[in-house]
N, C-alpha and C positions, 0 to 999 in steps of 0.2 A: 643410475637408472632414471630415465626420463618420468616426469610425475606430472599431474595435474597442480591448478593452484589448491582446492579442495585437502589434496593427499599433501602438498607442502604446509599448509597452515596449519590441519589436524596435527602434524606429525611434529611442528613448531611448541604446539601447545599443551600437547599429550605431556601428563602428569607420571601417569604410570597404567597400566591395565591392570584392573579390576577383576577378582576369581569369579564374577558372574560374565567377564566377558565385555564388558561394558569399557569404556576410557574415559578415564578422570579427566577432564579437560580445562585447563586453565581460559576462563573468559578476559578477555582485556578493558572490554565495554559492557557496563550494563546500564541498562535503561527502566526505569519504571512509571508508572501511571498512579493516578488514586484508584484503581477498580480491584487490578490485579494484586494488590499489593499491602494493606491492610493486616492481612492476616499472617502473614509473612512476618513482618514487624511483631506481633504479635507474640508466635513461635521464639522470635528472639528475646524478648522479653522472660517469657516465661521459662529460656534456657538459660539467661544471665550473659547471653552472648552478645559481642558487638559487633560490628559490619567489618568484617577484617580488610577493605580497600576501598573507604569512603569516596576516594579520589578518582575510585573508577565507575561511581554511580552517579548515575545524573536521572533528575525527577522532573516530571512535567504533568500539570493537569489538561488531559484532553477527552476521554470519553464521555464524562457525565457531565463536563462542567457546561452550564446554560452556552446559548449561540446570540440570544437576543438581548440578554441584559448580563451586567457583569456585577451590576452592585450586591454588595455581600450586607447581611446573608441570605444567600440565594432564597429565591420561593422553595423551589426545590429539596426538600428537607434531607432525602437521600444525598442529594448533589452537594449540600452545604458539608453535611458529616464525612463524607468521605473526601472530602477536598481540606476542610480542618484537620481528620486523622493524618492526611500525606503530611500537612505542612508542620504538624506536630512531629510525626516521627521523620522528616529530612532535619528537623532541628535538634534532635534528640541522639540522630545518628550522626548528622554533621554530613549530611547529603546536599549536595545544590539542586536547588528547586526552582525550575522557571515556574509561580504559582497564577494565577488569574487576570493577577496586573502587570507581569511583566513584559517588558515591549517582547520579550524573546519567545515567549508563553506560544506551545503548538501543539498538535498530534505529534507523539514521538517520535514517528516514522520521517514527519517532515522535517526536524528543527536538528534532529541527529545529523545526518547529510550536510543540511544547509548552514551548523554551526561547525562543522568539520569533524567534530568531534567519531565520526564514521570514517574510517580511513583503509586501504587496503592493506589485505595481511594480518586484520585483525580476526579474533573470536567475539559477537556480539551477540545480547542473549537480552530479552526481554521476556514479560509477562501480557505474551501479546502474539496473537497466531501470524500475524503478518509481518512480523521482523526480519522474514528475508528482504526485504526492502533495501537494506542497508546493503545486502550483495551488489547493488550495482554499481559499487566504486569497488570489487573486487573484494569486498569482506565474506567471512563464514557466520552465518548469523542464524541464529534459532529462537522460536518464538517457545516459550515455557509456563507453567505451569506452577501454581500459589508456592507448592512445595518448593520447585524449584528454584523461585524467586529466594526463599530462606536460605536454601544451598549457596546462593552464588553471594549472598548477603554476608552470610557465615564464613565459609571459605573462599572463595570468589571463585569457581570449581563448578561443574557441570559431570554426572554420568552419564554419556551416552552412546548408544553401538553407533558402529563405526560406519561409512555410510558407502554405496556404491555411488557413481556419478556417471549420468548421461549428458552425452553435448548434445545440445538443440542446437541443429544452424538454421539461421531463417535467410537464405539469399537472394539476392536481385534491390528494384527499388520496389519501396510501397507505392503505390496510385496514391494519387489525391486525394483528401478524404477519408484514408484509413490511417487510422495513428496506434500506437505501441498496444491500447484495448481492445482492439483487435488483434491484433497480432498473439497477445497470451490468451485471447477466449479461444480461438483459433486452435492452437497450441494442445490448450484443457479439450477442446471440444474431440481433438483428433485420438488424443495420448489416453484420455478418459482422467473422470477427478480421483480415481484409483492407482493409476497408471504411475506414481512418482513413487509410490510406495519403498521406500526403505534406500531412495537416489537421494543426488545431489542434483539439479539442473545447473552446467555449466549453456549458456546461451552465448552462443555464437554465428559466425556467417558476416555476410556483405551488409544486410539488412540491420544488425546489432552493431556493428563496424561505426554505422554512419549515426548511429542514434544520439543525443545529447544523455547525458545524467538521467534530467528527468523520466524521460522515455523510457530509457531500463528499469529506472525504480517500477513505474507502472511493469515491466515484465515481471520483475522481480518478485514485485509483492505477490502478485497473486499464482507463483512456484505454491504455495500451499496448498491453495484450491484444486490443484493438481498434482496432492497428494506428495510433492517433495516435502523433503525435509528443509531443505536450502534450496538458493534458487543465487548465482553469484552471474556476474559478466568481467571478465580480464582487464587486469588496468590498464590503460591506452594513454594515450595525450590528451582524449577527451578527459579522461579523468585526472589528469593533474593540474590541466586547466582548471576545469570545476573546484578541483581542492585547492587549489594556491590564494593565500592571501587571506581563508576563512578562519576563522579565531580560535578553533581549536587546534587548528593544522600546524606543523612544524613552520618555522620562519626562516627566511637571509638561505644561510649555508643548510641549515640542515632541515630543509627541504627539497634541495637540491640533494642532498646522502640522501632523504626520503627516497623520491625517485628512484635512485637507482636501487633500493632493492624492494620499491614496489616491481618496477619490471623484472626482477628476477622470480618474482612467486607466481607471476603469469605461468598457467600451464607453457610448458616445452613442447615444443612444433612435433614432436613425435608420440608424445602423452595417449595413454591407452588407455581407454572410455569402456567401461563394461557395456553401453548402449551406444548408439548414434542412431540419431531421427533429425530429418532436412525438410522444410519446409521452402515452398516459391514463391517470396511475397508477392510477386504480380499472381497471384492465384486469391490473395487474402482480399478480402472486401469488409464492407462493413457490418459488423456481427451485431446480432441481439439474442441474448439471451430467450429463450419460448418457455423455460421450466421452475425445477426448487433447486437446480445445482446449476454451478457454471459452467458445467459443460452439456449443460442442456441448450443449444445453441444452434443458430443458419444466418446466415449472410442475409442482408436486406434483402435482396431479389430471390429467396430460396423458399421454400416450404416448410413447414413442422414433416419430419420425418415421417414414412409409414408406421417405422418401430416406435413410435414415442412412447414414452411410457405413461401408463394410463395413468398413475396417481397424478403425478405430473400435469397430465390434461388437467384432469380435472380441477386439481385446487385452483389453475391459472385461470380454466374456461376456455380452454382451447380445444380443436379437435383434429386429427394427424391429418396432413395437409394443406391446414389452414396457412396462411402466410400472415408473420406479428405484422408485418408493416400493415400502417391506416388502424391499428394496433387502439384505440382511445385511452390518453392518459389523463392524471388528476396531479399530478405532483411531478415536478423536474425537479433535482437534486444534484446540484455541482458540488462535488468536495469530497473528502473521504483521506485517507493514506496513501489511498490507488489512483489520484487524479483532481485532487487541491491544492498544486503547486502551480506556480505563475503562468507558467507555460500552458497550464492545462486554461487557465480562466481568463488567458491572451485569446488562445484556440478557440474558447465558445464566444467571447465579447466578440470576435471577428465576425462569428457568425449571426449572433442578436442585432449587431449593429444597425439601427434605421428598422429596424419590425417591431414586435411588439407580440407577450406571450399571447396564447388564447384565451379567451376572457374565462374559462373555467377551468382553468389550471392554475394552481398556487407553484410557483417556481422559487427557488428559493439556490443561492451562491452563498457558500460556508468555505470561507478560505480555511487552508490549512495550515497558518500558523498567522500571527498578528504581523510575522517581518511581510509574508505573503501579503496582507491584507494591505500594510503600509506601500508599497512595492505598488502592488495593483491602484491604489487609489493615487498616488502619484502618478501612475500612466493615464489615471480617469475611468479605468475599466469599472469600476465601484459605480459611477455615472451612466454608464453603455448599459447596466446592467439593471440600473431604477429606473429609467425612462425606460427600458423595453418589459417592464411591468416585475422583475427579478425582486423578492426581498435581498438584504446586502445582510448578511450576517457577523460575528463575530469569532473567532476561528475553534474551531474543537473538531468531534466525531461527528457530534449529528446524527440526522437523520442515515447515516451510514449505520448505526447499529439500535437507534430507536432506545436510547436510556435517558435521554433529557425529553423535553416536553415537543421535541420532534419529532414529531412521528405518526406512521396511517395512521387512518382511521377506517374501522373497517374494511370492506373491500377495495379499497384505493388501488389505483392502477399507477406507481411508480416508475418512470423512466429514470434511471440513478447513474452518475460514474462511478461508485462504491465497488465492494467486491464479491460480495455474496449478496444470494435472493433465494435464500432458504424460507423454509417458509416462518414468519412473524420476524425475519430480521430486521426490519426496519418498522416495528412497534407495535404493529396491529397481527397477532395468530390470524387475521384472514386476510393480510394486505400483499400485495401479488409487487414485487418485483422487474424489473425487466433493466441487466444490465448491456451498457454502453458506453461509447467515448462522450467525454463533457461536449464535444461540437455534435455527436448525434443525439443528446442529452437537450441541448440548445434549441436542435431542429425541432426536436417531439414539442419543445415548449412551444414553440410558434405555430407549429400547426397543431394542434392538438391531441396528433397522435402518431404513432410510430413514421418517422419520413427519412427519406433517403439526403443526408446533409452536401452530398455531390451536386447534388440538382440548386441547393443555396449557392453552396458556394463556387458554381459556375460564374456566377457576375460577381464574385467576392473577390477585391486585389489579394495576391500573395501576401 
């Protein structure tokens, strides 16, 4: 019977089913942080239990740890303690830890991928809502919960019901100016952030076809925001390219046996989708978020809906009709798991280049992981980005979730590439949100309020 890759990997993985219905699932990958993960350790402790597949955890500090300084021990007294608790318990459980100093040291989301260690056809599970991310080299990956971190620490084992799966095809080419954050606000904006409920998003079409790595991670990660469970893209030659040669990836020959049965868990050409939704990227423009969800959303040249909802309005200050562009911001924020990848901070230095922010905006670029950071400053994009008035940060979350000393301050009006704009995500209960692609993130810095990045980068070379 023809299967999706979703229904091949679960069904690779599956343990046994559960009298509640549920399937025991063996994970292949797991990943932790210092936030989530603490108390996890803890439970183990106090059951006598040890990490039954030390070999398949890998540790990284990135939410809380400082962006501006690195010397220990942090000001940060939260940030010191729960960076000492991970490094205590990866030694204690014989976990590898990329810790604060290490050149490899990133956001999980980033360093997984870019150290290979994310591979197609696996089960990946973190303490972290965004770990569909890793779907886009064709993995099954789920973001969990404290308890669950113990489970998979314990047994290396997940419960979870079993999921339906929708294919997104997004077809045609993108226009200029619109990049893959667009294209998932898009997605959430149409689908609703309810709408993934109890799915899998397989993404596909002409438009997913042509995309690089990066680019799908940005779809990827933000399948949550719209309410999937997973969010995956089929392994391709983009993807083996991207994987070949990375330090966790298979080498020589059997990389070559890789391949060949990564392309076999690619859904089959005749695989049956409990949904299908098709989107026309020459329809897609470029999006800003107007609300506290992301799919509170209009294309720069569009309106806040008639329907908008009022609470909505209100806590942003907006009123139905209004249009965000000209939009006035206080803070530009490049980075996040959803768009602090090299790619993403090639894309804005293109646009900063030779301007300069607006004199009342704090801008601020937080690579997503220190390879990122080294990477970037060997191109000089670190330099494009302090001459056009940018702070040059140190790699972590940041002001993407406002738990280090990043973060609004009061009413702040935020143009962010992050992925939520709930209300206090980014530090401040009254700090308002507004998300977008790093190059419309870029625009808003320069002119100091919401701006169409088309209109820059009409005299911008390719």
């Amino acid at each position: 019977m023809a299967e999706t890759l979703f229904q091949k990997v679960w069904n690779a993985h599956t343990v046994r089913t559960l009298p509640s219905g549920q399937t025991q699932l063996f994970v292949g990958l797991h990943l932790v942080h210092e936030v989530t993960s603490p108390q996890a350790f803890d439970m183990l402790r106090q059951h006598g239990w040890r990490v039954a597949y030390p070999n398949r955890t890998f540790a990284t500090v990135d939410h809380i740890v400082p962006t501006d300084s690195r010397r220990r021990p942090f000001l940060d007294l939260m940030a010191e303690e729960m960076t000492t608790a991970l490094e205590r318990n990866c030694r204690e459980f014989g976990i590898n830890l990329w810790g604060p100093d290490s050149p490899e040291q990133g956001i999980v989301h980033v360093i997984g991928p870019a150290l290979g260690l994310t591979q197609p056809g696996m089960t990946i599970a973190c303490g972290d809502s965004h770990t569909p991310t890793h779907g886009a080299v064709g993995a099954i990956a789920f973001g969990i919960g404290t308890s669950q971190v113990r489970d998979v620490l314990a047994s290396q084992c997940l419960a979870l019901e079993p999921l339906k799966v929708r294919r997104v095809d997004v077809n045609g080419p993108l226009s200029p100016g619109v990049y893959a954050k667009d294209v998932i606000l898009t997605i959430i904006r149409r689908l609703g952030v309810q709408g993934g409920n109890g799915y899998a998003y397989e993404y596909g079409g002409s438009a997913i076809d042509r995309m690089t790595i990066d680019e799908r991670m940005t779809i990827c990660n933000m399948s949550i925001e719209g309410g999937a469970r997973a969010g995956y893209v089929n392994p391709d030659d983009t993807t083996f390219a991207y994987l070949r040669g990375r330090r966790f990836a298979p080498a020589g020959d059997g990389f070559d046996r890789a391949v060949q049965w990564w392309r076999q868990i690619a859904s089959d050409k005749n695989a049956r989708y409990d949904d299908r939704v098709q989107f026309e990227a020459a329809s897609i423009e470029p999006t800003v978020t107007w609300g506290i969800n992301p799919g509170q959303s209009v294309s720069i040249g569009e309106s806040i809906p008639a329907d908008a909802d009022e609470e909505a309005l209100a806590f942003m200050g907006f009123t139905r009709g209004a249009r965000v562009r000209g939009t006035k911001i206080d803070v530009a924020f490049i980075g996040s798991c959803t768009n602090g990848r090299l790619s993403d901070l090639e894309e804005a230095a293109r646009v900063v280049h030779g301007h300069h922010v607006a004199p009342h905006v704090k801008a601020l670029v937080v690579p997503g992981s220190s390879t990122v950071a080294r990477d970037a400053e060997t191109r000089g994009l670190h330099e494009v980005f302090m001459a056009a008035g940018f702070e040059w940060r140190g790699a972590g979350c940041s002001m993407c979730l406002g738990m280090n000393t990043d973060r609004l301050q009061g009413r702040e009006v935020c143009a962010s590439s992050s992925n939520r704009n709930f209300k206090g995500r980014q530090g401040s209960p009254t700090g308002r949100t507004l998300l977008m692609s790093p190059a419309m993130v870029a625009a808003a810095a320069l002119a100091g309020e919401v701006a169409d990045v088309r209109e820059i980068l009409e005299g911008v070379p390719a």
